[in-house]
C-alpha positions, 0 to 999 in steps of 0.5 A: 620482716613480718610474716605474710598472713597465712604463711607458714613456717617451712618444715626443717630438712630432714637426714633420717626417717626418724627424723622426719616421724619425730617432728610429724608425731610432735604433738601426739608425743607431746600429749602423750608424754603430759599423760604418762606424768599426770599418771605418775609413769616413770619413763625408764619403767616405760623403757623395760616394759618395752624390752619384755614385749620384744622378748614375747615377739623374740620368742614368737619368732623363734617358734615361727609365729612370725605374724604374731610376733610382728604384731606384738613387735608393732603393738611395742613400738609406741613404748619406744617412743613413750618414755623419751616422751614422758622424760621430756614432759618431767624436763629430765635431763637423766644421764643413766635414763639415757645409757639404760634406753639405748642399752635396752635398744641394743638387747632389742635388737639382739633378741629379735635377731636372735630369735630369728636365728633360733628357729634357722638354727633348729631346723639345721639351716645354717646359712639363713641362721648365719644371715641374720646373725650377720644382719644384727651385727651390722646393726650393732655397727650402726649404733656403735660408731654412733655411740663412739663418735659422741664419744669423741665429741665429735657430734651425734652421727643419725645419718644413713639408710639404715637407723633404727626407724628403718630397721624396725619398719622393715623388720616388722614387714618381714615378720608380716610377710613371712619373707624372712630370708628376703627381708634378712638380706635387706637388713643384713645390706642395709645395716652393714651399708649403713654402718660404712656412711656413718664411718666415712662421715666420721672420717669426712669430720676428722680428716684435719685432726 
């Protein structure tokens, strides 16, 4: 049947975030992508210029310039987005550009929280640095049992409260604000919570098996 003039197509549903920010910024992304090839950008090069901004907001943090580090943490942002981008332009389908984007992932995510608990840690304040160590591991879980049940094939778990997008949003909130603590028992929560619904998913998955 054809579709009645002027109707568009319903929106898919969205499990993440994520998700939903993807297919919002589509065509930005897009064009954003044809850019980056037509200047010749190779995208795992995009990949590590990423990483060395969260280093330069890692270390803000660490001396306490928590506003200038989440500016720069936000000013990083696109180039997370930017390489996936690029790579989909080129139509690449490049095994060791993916493991080299979620390895780089995880080092962010350890340097920022390891930024934080350096500056607990030198002004001998053990349980706030204690935090948001227990706040990144729970955000390596969540990749973790992401990262091993594809390994499994058992699919690409992206559900729960807590992906990255998240992470990231209230992580920048936090450095704005200057809520440190506040903010690193949402993450520490939210990451360890989540990390458990991905697992009862798996679980839900294989239970026949």
């Amino acid at each position: 049947m054809n579709q009645p003039l002027g109707q568009k197509d319903a929106p898919p549903r969205f499990n993440t975030l994520s998700d939903r920010l993807r297919y919002e910024t589509r065509g930005l992304t897009t064009w954003a992508g044809q850019q980056g090839v037509r200047l010749g950008i190779d995208p795992d090069v995009v990949t590590i210029l990423g990483l060395v901004v969260v280093l330069i907001a890692a270390w803000l943090a660490a001396r306490g310039n928590f506003l200038a580090s989440g500016i720069v943490f936000i000013l990083g942002a696109p180039l997370d987005t930017l390489d996936g981008a690029i790579a989909r332009a080129l139509n690449r389908k490049n095994r060791f550009g993916a493991l080299l984007d979620s390895t780089l992932d995880r080092y962010a995510d350890g340097f920022m929280f390891f930024g934080l608990a350096y500056y607990f840690a030198a002004r001998g304040q053990l349980a706030e640095m204690t935090l948001a160590g227990f706040a990144l591991i729970g955000a390596f879980a969540v990749s973790y049992v992401r990262a091993r049940a594809e390994g499994l094939d058992i699919g690409s778990i992206k559900e729960g409260w807590f992906d990255r997008t998240v992470r990231s949003i209230v992580l920048v909130v936090t450095l704005l604000t200057g809520l440190i603590v506040p903010g690193l028992i949402i993450l520490a929560v939210g990451n360890h919570l989540t990390a458990i619904q991905r697992i009862v998913i798996v679980y839900r998955a294989t239970r026949d098996d």
